[in-house]
N, C-alpha and C positions, 0 to 999 in steps of 0.2 A: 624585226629580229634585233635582238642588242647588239651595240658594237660596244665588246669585250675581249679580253686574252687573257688564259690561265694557261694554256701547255703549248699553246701554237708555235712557231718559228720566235715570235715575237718573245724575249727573254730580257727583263729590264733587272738587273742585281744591281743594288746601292754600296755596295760593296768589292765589287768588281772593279781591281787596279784599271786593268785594259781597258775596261768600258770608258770607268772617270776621266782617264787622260783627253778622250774627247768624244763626250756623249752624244754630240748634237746629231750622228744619225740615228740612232737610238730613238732620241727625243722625237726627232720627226716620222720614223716608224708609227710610235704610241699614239702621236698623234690622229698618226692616218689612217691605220689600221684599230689601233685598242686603246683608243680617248678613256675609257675606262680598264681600267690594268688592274687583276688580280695577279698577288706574285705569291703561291701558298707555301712555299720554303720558308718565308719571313716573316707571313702572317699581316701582310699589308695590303691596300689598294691603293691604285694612285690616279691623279689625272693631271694632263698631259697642256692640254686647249686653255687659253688665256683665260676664256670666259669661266671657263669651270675653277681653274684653280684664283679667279678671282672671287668668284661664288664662296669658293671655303676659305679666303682670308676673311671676308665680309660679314659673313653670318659668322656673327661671335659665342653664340648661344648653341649654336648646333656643334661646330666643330673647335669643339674648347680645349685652350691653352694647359688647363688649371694643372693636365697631368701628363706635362712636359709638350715638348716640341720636337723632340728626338725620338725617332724608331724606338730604339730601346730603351729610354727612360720612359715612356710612356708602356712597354710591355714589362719593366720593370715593376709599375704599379706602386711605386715607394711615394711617401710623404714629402712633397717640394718646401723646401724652409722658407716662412716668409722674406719676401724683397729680393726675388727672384724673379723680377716683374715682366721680364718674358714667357714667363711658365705659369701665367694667375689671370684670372677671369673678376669679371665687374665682382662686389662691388669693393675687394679688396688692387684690384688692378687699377682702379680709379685713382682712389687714395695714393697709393706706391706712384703713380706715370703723373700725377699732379706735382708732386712732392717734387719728383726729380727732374720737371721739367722748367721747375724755376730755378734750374742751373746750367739751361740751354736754353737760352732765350735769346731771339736774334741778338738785340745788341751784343749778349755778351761774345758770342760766338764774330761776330762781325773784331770785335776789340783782341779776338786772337790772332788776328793774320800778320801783326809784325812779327811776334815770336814764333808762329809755324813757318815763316820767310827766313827767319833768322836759323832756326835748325836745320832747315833744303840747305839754306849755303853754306851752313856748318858739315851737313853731313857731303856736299857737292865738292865744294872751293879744291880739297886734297887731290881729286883725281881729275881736275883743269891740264891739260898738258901731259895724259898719262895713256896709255893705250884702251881704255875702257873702265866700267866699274860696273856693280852688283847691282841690278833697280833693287831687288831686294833687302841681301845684306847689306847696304852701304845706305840704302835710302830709306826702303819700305820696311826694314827694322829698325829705325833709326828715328825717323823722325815722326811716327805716330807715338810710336813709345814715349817720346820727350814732352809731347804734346798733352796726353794721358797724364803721365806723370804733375808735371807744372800743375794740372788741376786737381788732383790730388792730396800734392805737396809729399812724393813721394823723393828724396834725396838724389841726387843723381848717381850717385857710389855705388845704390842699391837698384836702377831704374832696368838693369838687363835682367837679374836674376830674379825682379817681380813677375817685369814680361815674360820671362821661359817656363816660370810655374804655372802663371795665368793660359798661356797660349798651351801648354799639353794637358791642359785640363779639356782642348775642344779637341784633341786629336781622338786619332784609334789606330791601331795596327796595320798595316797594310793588308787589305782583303778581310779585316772582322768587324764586329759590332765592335761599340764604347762599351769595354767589359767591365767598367768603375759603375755603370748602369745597370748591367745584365746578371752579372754575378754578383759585385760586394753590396750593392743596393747604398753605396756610398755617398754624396754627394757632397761639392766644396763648395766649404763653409767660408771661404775667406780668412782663415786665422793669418795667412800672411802678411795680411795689413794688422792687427791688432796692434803693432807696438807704434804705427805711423798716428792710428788713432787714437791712443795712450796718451801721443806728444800733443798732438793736435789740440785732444781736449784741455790740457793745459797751455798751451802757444798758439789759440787762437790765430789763425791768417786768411789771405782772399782766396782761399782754395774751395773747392767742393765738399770736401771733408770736415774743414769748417760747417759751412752752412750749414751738412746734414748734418751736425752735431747737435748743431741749438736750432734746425728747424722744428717747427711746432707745428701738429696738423692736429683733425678730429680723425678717429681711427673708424674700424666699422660698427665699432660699439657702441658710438658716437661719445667716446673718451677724448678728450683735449689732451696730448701727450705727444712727448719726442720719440726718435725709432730706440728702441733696444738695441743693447751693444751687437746682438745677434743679426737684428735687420740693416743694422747701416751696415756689417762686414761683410755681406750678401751682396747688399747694394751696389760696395765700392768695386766686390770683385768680379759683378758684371758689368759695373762702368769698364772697368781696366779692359776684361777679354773682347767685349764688344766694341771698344775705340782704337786698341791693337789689331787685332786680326783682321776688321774686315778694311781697312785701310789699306794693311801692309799687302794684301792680295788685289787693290785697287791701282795699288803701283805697279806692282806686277804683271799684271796684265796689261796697263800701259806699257809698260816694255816692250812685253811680248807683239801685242795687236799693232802697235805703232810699227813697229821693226816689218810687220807683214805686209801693213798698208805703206810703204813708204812716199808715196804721193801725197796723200792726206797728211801724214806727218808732215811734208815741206810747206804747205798749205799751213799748219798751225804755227810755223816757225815765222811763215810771212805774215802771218795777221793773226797774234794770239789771242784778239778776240772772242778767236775760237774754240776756245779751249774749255769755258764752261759747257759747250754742246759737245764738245769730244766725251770730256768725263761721263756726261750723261752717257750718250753714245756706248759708251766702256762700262758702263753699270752693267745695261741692258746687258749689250753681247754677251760679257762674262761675267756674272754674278759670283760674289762670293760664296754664298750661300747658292747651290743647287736646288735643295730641295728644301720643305719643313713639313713636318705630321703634325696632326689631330687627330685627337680624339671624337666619336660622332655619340652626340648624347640620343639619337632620333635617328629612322629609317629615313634615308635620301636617294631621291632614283638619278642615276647619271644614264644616260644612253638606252636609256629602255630598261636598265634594270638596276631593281633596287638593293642597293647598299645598307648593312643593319646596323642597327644603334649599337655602339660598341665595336667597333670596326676602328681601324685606324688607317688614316687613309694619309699618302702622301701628297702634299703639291710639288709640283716638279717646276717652282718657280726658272731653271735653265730651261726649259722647255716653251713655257708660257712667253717667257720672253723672244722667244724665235717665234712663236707663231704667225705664219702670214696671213691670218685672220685680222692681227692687231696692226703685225710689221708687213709693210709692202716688203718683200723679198727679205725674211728674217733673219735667214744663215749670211745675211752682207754686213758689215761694218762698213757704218756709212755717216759720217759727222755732221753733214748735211740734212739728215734726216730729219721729216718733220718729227716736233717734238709730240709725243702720246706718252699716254702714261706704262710705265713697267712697272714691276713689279719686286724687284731688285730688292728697295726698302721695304715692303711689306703693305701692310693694308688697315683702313678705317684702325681700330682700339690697339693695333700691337704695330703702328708706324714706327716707323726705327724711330728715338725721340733723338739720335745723334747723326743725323742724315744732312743736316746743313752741315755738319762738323767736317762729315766726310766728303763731300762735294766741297768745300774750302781747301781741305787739306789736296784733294785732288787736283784742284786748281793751281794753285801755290806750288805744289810738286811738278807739272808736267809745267808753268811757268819758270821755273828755274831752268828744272834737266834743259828746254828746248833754247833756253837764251845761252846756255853752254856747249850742248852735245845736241847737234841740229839734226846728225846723222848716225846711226849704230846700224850694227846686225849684232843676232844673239849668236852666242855661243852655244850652240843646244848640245854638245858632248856636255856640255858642263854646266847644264842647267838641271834642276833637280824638281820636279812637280809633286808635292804633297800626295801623300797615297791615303790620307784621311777622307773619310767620308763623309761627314760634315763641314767642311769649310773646302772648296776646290780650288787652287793656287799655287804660285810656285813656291820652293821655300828657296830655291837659288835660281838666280838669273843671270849670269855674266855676258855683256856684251863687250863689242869690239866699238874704238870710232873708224 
């Protein structure tokens, strides 16, 4: 008999404030009961089990990117602009992840850790001697933003109000779809940066923005040619959203999860060697990203029963990550854990290509906060948890020392 659920007790909404603030019994419900999840309100299926939702990061052909990653941009059904290169399949997705990945190459990323040390203690040094401060506002907007920025060559006068356009372009209402998807069939182009890549193209620097100006690739045409002013503003403006957002919910959560464990936190203060297995640790548990859809181009069977081509099906990467098929005892945050793989960054052709960025930046950040503030508790009257449905984090965190 399938293990399925469309109306049973079992009720999974991606939409639902209550739920998000903390899905993990939920997640473990679906798993145990409805590995395969019909939700027909929303017109989705999802699963749940590490192996399965690694199954549909993998198979790139079956469950494709090309027509979004988002519930409703993909029931949207609208045209993805090129160098949108989260939302594109071979063999334009080649091309675009090649292009941009010769601006995250180890070394370079290795040669940014003075200046991401340099902004922790920029945004840290003020609240040395003070009764607490924001991981969020004070850190976790703060210093991915500057970081972004610098590779860019985005000014610093203008570096908050890049970020707050960039960052509510992933939001949504509290308890709705992305209605800029559903309804206006809109999608952002990037004009924000235009006038940064105006200057650029004339004032040449070591920036990103640079290179992708006068880089030169073969297209799918097999055309030798540079991106159009259209594809590099796509480009930059999924550089910006994807090295802000999922960063500044990475500290976040260190906050939060740290202040829970406060054992393991003393642990990291005495030997911060530990602290690149924490961050790992801190992926896994809280993901930025809960979930991502596909699209299913071919019938797939999960659990006995088959799923039809044209379906959109969720992975519930928060979910996958707790599994104790994968994790011995999943719902524990545990720094010590042996290291397996999660799923946090994603998988095979749509790996996050800024995943070392953000493991550094992680590093560097819980290295400062813990040689300063070795001890906190949160203030949760006054912490404030995202009611967006695509990205789950806080958007205020104030702790106490």
């Amino acid at each position: 008999m399938p293990v399925t659920a469309t109306t049973s007790e079992v009720h999974y909404d991606p939409y639902d404030v209550e739920l998000n603030a903390d899905p993990y019994p939920m997640f473990r419900r679906l798993r145990e009961e409805a590995p395969l999840y019909r939700n027909e309100e929303h017109g989705f299926h999802a699963v749940s089990r590490f192996e399965d939702v690694r199954k549909g990061l993998s198979e790139r052909d079956t469950f494709i990117s090309g027509k979004g990653a988002i519930l409703e941009l993909i029931k949207a059904d609208i045209p993805i602009p090129p160098g949108v290169l989260i939302f594109e399949d071979p063999p334009i997705h080649t091309i675009h992840r090649t292009l941009l990945s010769r601006m995250f190459t180890p070394k370079k990323i290795r040669e940014l850790e003075p200046a991401i040390r340099g902004f922790c203690v920029r945004a840290l040094d003020p609240h040395v001697g003070a009764g607490g401060f924001d991981f969020v506002t004070d850190l976790g907007k703060q210093m991915p933003m500057r970081v972004i920025s610098m590779l860019l060559g985005i000014p610093e006068e203008d570096q908050e109000t890049i970020r707050d356009q960039v960052d509510a372009e992933l939001r949504t209402e509290a308890g709705k779809p992305m209605a800029r998807y559903s309804e206006e069939g809109d999608f952002a182009s990037g004009e924000i940066f235009a006038r940064y890549i105006d200057w650029r193209a004339e004032h040449p620097s070591d920036d990103i923005m640079s290179e992708l100006l006068n880089a030169e690739f073969e297209d799918e045409t097999g055309t030798t040619r540079k991106l159009t002013r259209e594809e590099l503003l796509t480009y930059v403006n999924v550089v910006a959203g994807a090295g802000n957002e999922t960063t500044t919910r990475l500290i976040g959560w260190a906050g939060k999860v740290l202040a829970d464990n406060p054992g393991q936190r003393r642990e990291l203060v005495e030997n911060p060697a530990l602290i690149p297995q924490a961050v790992e640790e801190l992926l896994r548990f809280e993901p930025p990203a809960p979930h991502v859809a596909r699209y299913m181009t071919r019938d797939v069977e999960f659990h006995g029963e088959v799923v039809p081509a044209g379906s959109i099906m969720m992975m519930l990467i928060g979910s996958a990550n707790r599994d104790d098929r994968q994790f011995t005892d999943g719902d524990r945050f545990d720094i010590h854990r042996e290291t397996r793989q999660h799923l946090t960054f994603g998988l095979g052709t749509h790996y996050c290509l800024g995943s070392a960025l953000a493991r550094l930046e992680g590093r560097i950040a819980l290295e400062e906060v813990l040689a300063r503030f070795p001890e906190w508790e949160v203030d949760l009257a006054g912490a404030t948890l995202s009611p967006t449905s695509t990205v789950r984090g806080w958007d205020t965190l104030p702790v106490r020392f």
